[in-house]
PyMOL Python script that loads the backbone (N, CA, C, O; Angstrom):
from pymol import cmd

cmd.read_pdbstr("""\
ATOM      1  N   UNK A   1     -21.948-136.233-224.424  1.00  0.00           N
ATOM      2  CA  UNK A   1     -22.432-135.870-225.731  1.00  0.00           C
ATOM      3  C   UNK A   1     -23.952-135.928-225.695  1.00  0.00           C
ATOM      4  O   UNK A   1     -24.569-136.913-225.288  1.00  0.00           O
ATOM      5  N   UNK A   2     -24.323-135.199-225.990  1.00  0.00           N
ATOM      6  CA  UNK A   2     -26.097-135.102-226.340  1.00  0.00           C
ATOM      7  C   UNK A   2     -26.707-135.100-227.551  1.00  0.00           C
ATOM      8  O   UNK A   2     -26.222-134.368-228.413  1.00  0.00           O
ATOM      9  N   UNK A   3     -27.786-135.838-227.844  1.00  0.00           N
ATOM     10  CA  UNK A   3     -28.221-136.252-229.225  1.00  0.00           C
ATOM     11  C   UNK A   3     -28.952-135.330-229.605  1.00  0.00           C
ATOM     12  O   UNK A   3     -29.209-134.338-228.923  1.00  0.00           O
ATOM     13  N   UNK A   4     -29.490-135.613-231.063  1.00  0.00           N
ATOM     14  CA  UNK A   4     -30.951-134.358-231.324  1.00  0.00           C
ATOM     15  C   UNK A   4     -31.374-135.271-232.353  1.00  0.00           C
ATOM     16  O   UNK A   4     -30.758-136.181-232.907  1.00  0.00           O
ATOM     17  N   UNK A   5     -32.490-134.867-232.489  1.00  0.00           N
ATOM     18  CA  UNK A   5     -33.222-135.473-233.351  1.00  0.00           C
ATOM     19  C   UNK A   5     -33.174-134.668-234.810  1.00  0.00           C
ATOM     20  O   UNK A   5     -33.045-133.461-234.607  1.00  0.00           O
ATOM     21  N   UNK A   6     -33.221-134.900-235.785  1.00  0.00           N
ATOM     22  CA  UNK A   6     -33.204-134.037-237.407  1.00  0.00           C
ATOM     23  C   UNK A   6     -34.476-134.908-238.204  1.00  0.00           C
ATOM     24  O   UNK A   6     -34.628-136.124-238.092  1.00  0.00           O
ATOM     25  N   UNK A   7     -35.278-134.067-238.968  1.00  0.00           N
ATOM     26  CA  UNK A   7     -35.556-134.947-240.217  1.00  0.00           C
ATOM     27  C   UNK A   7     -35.081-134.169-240.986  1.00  0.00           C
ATOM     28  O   UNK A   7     -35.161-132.941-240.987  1.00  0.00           O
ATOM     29  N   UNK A   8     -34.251-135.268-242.099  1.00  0.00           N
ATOM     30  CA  UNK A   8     -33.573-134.897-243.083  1.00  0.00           C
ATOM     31  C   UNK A   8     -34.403-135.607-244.182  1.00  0.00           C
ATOM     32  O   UNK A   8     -34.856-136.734-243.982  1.00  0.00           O
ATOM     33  N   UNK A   9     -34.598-134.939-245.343  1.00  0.00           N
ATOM     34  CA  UNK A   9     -35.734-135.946-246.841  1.00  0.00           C
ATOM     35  C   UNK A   9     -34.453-136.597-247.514  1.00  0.00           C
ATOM     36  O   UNK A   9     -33.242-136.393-247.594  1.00  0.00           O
ATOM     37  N   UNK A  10     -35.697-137.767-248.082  1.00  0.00           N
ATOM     38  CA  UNK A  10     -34.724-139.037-248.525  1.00  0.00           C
ATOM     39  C   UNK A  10     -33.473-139.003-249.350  1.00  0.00           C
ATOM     40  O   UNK A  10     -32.435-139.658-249.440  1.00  0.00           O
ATOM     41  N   UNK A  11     -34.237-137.543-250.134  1.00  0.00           N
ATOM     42  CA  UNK A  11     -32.703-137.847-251.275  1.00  0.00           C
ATOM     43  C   UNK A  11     -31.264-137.071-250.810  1.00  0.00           C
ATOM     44  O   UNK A  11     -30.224-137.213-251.452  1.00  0.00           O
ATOM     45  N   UNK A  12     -31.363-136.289-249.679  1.00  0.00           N
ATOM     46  CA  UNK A  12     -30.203-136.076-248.954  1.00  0.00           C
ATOM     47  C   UNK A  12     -29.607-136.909-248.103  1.00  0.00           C
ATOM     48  O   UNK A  12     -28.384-137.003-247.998  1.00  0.00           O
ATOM     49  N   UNK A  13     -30.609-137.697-247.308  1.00  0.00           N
ATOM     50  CA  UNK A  13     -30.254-138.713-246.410  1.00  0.00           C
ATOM     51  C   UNK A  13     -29.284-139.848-247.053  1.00  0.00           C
ATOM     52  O   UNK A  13     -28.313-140.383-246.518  1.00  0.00           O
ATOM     53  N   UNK A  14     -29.907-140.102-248.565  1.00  0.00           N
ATOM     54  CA  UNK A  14     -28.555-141.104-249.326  1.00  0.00           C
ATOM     55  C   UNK A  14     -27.733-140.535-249.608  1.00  0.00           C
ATOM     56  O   UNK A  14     -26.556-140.865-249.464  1.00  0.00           O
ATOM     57  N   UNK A  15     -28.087-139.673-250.017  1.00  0.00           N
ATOM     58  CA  UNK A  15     -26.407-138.289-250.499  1.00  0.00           C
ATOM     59  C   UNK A  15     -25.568-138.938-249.508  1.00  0.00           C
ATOM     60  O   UNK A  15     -24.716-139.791-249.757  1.00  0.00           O
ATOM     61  N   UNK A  16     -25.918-138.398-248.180  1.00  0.00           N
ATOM     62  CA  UNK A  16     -25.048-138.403-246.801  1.00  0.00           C
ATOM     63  C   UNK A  16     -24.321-140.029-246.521  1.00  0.00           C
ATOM     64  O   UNK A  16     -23.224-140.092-245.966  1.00  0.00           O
ATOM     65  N   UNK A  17     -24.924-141.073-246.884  1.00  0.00           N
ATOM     66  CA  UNK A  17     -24.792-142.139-246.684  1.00  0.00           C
ATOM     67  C   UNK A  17     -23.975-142.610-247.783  1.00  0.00           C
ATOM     68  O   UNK A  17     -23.031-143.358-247.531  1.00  0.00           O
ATOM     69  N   UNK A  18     -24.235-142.248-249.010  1.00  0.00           N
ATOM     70  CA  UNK A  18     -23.217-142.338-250.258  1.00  0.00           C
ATOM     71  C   UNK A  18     -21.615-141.890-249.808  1.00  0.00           C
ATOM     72  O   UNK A  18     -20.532-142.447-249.986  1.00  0.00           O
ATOM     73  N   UNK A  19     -22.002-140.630-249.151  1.00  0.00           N
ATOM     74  CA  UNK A  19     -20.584-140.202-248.945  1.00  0.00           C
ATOM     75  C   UNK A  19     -20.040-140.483-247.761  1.00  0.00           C
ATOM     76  O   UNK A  19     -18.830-140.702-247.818  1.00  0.00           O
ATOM     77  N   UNK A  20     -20.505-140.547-246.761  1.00  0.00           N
ATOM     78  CA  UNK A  20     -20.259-141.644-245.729  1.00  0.00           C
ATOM     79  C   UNK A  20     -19.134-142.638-245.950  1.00  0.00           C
ATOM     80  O   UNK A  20     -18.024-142.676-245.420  1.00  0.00           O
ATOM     81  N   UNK A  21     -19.888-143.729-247.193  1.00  0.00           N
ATOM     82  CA  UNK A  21     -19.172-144.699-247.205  1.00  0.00           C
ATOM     83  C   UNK A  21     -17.964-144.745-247.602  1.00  0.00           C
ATOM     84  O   UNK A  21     -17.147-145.567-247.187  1.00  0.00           O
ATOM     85  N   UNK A  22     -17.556-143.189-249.094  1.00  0.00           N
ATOM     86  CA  UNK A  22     -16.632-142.786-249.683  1.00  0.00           C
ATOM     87  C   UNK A  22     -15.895-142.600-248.317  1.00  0.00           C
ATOM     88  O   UNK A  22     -14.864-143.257-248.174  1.00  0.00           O
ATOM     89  N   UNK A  23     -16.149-142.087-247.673  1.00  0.00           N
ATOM     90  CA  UNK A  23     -15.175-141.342-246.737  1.00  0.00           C
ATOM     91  C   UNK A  23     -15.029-142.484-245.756  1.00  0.00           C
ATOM     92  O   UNK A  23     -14.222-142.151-244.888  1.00  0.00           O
ATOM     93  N   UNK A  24     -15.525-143.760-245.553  1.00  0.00           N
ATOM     94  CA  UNK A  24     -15.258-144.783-244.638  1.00  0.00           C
ATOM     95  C   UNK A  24     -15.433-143.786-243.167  1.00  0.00           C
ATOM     96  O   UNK A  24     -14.555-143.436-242.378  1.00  0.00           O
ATOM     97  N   UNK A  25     -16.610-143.557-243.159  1.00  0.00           N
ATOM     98  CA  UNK A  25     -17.235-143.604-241.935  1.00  0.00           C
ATOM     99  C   UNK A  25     -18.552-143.532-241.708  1.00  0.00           C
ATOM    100  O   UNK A  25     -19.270-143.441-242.703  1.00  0.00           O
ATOM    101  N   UNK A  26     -19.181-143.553-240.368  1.00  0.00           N
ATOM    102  CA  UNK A  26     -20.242-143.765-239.765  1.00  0.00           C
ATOM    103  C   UNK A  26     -21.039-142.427-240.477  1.00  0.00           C
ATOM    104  O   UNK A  26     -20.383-141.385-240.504  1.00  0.00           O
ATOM    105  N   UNK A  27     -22.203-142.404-240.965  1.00  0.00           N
ATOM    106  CA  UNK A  27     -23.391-141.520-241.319  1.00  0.00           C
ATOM    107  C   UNK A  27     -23.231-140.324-240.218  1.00  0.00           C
ATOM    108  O   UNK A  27     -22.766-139.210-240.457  1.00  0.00           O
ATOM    109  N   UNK A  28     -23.688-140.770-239.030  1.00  0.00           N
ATOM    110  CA  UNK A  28     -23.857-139.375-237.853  1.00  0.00           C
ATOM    111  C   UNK A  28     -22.240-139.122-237.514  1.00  0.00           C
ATOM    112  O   UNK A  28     -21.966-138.446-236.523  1.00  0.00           O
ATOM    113  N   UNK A  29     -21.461-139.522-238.119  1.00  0.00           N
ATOM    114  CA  UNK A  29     -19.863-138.894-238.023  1.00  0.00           C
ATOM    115  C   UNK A  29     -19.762-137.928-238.803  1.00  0.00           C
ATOM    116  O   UNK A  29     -19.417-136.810-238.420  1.00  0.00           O
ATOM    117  N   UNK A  30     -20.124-138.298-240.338  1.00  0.00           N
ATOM    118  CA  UNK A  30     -20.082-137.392-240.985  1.00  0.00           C
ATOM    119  C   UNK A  30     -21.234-136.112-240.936  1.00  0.00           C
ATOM    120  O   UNK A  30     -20.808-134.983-241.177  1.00  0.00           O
ATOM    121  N   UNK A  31     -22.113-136.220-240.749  1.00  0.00           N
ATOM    122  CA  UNK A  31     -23.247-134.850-240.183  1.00  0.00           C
ATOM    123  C   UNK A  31     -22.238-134.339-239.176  1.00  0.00           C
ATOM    124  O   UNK A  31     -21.733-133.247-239.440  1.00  0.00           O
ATOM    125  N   UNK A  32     -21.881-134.920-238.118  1.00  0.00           N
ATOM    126  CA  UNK A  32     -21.370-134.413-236.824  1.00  0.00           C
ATOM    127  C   UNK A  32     -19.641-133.075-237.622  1.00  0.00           C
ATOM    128  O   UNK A  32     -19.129-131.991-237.345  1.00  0.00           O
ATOM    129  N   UNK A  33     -19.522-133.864-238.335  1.00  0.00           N
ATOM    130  CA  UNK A  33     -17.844-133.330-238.814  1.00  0.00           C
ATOM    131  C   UNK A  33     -18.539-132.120-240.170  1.00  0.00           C
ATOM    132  O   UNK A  33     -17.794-131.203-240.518  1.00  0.00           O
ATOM    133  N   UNK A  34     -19.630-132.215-240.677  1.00  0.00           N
ATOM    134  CA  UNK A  34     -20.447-131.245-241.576  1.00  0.00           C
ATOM    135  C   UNK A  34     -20.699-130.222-241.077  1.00  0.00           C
ATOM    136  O   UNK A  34     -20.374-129.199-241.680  1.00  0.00           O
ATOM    137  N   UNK A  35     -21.497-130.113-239.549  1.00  0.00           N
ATOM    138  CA  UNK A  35     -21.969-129.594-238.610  1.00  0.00           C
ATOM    139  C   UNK A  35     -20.871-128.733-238.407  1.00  0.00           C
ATOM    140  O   UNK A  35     -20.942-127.569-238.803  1.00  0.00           O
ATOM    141  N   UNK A  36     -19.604-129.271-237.691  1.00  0.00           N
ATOM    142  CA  UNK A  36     -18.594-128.734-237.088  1.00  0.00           C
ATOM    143  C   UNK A  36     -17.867-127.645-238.206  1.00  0.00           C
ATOM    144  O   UNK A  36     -17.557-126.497-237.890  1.00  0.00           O
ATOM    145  N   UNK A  37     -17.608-128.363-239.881  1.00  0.00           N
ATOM    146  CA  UNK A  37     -17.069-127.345-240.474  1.00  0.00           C
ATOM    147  C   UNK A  37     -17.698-126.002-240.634  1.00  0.00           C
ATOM    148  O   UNK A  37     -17.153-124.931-240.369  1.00  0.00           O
ATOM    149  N   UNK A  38     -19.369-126.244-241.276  1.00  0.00           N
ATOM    150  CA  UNK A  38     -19.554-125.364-241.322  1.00  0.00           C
ATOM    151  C   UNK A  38     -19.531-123.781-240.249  1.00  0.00           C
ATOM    152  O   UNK A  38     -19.190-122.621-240.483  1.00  0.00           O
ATOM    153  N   UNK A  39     -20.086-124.499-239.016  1.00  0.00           N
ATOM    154  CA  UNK A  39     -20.092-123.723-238.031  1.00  0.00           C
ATOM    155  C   UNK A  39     -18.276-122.635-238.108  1.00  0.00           C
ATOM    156  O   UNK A  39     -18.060-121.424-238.060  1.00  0.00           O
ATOM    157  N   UNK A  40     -17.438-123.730-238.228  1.00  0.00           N
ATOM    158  CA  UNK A  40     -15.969-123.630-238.145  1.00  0.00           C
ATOM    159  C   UNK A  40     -15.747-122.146-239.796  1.00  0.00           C
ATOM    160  O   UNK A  40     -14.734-121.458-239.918  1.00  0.00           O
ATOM    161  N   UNK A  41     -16.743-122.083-240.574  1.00  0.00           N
ATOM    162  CA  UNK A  41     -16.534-121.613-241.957  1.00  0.00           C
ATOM    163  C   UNK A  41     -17.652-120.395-241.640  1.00  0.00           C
ATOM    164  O   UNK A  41     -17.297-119.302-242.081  1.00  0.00           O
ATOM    165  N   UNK A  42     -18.689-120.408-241.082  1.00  0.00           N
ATOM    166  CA  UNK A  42     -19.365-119.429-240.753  1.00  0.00           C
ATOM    167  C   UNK A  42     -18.756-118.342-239.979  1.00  0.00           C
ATOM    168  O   UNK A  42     -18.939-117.155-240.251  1.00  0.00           O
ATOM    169  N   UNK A  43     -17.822-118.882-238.736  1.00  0.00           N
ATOM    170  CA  UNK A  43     -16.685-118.031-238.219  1.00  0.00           C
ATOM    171  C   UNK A  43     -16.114-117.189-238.794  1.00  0.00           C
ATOM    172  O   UNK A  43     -16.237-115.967-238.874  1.00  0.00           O
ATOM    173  N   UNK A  44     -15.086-118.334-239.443  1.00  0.00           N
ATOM    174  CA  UNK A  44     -14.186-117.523-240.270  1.00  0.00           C
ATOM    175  C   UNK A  44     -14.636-116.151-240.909  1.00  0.00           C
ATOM    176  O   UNK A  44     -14.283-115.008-240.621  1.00  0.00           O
ATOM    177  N   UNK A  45     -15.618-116.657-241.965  1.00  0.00           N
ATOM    178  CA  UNK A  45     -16.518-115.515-242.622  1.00  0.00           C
ATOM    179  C   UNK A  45     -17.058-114.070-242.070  1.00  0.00           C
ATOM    180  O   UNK A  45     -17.186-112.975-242.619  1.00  0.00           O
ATOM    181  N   UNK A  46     -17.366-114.631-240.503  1.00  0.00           N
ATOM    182  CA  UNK A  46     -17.740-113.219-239.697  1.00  0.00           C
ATOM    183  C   UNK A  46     -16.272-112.372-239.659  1.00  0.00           C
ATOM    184  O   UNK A  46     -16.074-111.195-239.963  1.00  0.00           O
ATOM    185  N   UNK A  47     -15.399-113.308-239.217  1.00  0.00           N
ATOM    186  CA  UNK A  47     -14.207-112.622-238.944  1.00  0.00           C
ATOM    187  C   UNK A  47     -13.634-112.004-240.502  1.00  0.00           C
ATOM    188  O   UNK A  47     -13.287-110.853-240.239  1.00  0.00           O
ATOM    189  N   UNK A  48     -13.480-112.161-241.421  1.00  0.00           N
ATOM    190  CA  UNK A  48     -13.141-111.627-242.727  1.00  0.00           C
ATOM    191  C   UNK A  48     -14.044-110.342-243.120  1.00  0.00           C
ATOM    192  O   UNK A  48     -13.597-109.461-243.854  1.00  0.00           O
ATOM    193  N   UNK A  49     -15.238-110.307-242.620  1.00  0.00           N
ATOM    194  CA  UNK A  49     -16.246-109.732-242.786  1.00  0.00           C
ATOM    195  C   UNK A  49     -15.924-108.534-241.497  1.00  0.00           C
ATOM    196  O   UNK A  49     -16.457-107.434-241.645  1.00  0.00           O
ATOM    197  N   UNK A  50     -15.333-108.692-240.651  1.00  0.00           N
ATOM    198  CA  UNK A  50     -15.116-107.761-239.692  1.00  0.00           C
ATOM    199  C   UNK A  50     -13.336-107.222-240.169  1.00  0.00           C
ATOM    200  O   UNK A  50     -13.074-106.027-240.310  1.00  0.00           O
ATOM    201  N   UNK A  51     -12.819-107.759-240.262  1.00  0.00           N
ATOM    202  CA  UNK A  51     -11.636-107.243-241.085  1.00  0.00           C
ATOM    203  C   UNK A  51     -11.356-106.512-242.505  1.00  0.00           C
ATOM    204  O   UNK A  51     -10.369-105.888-242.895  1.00  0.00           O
ATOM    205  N   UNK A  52     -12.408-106.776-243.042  1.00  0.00           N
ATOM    206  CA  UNK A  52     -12.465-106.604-244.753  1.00  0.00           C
ATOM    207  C   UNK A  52     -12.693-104.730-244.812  1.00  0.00           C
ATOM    208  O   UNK A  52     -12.349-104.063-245.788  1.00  0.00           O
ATOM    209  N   UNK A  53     -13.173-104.290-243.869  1.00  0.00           N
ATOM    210  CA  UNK A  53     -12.560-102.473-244.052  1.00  0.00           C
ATOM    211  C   UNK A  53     -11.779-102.270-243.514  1.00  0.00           C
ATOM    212  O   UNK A  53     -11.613-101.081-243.789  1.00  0.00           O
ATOM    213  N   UNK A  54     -10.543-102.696-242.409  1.00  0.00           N
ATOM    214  CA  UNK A  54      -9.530-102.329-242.420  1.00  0.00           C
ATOM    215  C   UNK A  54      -8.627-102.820-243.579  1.00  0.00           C
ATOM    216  O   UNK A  54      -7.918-101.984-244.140  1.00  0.00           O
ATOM    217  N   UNK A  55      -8.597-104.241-244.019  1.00  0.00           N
ATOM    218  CA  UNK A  55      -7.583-104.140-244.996  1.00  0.00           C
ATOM    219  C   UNK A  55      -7.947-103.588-246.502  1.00  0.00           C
ATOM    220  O   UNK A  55      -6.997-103.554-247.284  1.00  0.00           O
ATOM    221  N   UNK A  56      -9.251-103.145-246.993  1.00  0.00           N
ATOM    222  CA  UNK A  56      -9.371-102.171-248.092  1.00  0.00           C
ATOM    223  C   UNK A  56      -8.452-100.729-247.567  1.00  0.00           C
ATOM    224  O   UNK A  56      -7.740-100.087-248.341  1.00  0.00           O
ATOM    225  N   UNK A  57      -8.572-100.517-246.639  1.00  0.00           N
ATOM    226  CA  UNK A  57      -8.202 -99.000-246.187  1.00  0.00           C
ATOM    227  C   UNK A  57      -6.668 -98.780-246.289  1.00  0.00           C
ATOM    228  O   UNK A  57      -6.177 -97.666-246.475  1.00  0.00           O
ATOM    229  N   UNK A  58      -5.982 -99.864-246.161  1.00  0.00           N
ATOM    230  CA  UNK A  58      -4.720-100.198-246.488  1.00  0.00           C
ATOM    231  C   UNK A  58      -4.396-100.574-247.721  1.00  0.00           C
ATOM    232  O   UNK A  58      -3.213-100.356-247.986  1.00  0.00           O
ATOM    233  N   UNK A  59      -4.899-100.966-248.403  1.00  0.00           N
ATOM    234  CA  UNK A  59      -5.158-101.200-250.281  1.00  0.00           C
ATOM    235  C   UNK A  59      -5.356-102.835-249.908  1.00  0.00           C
ATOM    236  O   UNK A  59      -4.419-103.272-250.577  1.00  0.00           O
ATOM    237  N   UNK A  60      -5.835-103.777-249.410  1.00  0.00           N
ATOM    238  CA  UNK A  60      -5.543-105.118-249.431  1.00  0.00           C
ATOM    239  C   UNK A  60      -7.057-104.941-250.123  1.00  0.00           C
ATOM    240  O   UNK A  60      -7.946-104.250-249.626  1.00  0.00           O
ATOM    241  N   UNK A  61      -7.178-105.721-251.402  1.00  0.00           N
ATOM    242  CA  UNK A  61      -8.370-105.919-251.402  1.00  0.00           C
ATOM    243  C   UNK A  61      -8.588-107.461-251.827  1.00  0.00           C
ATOM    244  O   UNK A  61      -9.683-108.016-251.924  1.00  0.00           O
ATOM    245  N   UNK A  62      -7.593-107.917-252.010  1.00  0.00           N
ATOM    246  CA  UNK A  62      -8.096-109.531-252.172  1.00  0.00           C
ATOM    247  C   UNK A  62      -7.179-110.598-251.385  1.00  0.00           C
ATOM    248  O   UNK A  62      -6.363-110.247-250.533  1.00  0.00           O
ATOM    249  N   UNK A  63      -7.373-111.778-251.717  1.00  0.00           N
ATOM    250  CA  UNK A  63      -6.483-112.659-251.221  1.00  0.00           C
ATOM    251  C   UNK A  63      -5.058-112.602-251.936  1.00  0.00           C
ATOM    252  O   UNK A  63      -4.021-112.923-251.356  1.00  0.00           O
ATOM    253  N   UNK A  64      -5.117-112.152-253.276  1.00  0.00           N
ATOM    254  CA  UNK A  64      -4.043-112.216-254.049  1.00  0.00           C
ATOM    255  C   UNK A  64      -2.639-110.969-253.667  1.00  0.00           C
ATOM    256  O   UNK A  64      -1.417-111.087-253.767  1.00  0.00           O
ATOM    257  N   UNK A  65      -3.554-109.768-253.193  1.00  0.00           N
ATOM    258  CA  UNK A  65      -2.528-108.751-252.630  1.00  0.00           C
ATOM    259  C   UNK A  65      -2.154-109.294-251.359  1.00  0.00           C
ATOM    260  O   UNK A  65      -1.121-108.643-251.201  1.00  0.00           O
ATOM    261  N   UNK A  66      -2.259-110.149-250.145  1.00  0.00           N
ATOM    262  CA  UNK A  66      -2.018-110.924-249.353  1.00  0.00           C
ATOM    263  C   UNK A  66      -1.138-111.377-249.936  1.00  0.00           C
ATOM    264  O   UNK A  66      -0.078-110.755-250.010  1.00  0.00           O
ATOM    265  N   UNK A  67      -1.291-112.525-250.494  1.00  0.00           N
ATOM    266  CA  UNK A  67       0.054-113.416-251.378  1.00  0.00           C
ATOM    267  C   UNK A  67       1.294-112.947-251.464  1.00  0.00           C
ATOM    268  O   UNK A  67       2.330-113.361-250.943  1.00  0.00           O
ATOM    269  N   UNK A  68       0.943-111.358-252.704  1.00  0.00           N
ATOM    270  CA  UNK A  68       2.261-110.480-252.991  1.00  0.00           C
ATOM    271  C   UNK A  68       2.818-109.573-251.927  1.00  0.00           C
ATOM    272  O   UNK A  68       3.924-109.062-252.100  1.00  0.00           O
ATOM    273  N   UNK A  69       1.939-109.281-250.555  1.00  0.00           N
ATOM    274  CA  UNK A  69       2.756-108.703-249.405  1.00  0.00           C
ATOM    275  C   UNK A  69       3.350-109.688-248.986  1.00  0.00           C
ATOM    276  O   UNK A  69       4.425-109.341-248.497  1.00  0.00           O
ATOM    277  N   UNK A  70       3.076-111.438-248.903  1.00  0.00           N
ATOM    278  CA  UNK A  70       4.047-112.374-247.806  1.00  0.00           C
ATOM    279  C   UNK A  70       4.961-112.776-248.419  1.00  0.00           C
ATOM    280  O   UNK A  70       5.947-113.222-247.832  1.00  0.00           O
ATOM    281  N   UNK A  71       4.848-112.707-250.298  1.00  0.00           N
ATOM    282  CA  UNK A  71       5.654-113.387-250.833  1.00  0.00           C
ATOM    283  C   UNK A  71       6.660-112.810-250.793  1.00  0.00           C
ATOM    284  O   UNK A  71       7.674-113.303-251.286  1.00  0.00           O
TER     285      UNK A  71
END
""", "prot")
cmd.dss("prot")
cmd.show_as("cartoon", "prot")
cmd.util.cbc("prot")
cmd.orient("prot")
């Protein structure tokens, strides 16, 4: 594992540490697992974003016509 250095300003740094504790864990766990979703949600997004004219072209235009084709 390899470290990095961040400056983060104070009133986020307690944010992070506030919720930290909610979540019963370590500060750089939670950045590390923040880090990971987003990256993990930025994906996704490309990929929806690369799909989103084939399924208009087919009439899908939301999540909800999804629903009523599986349901």
């Amino acid at each position: 594992m390899s470290a990095i250095s961040v400056q983060i300003k104070g009133e986020l740094i307690a944010k992070l540490d506030v919720k930290a504790k909610e979540m019963d864990m370590a500060t750089d766990k939670l950045i590390e697992k923040v880090l990971s979703d987003f990256i993990y949600l930025e994906k996704m997004e490309r990929i929806r974003q690369k799909l989103e004219p084939h399924f208009k072209s087919i009439g899908i235009e939301s999540e909800e016509d999804i629903f009523k084709i599986i349901s």
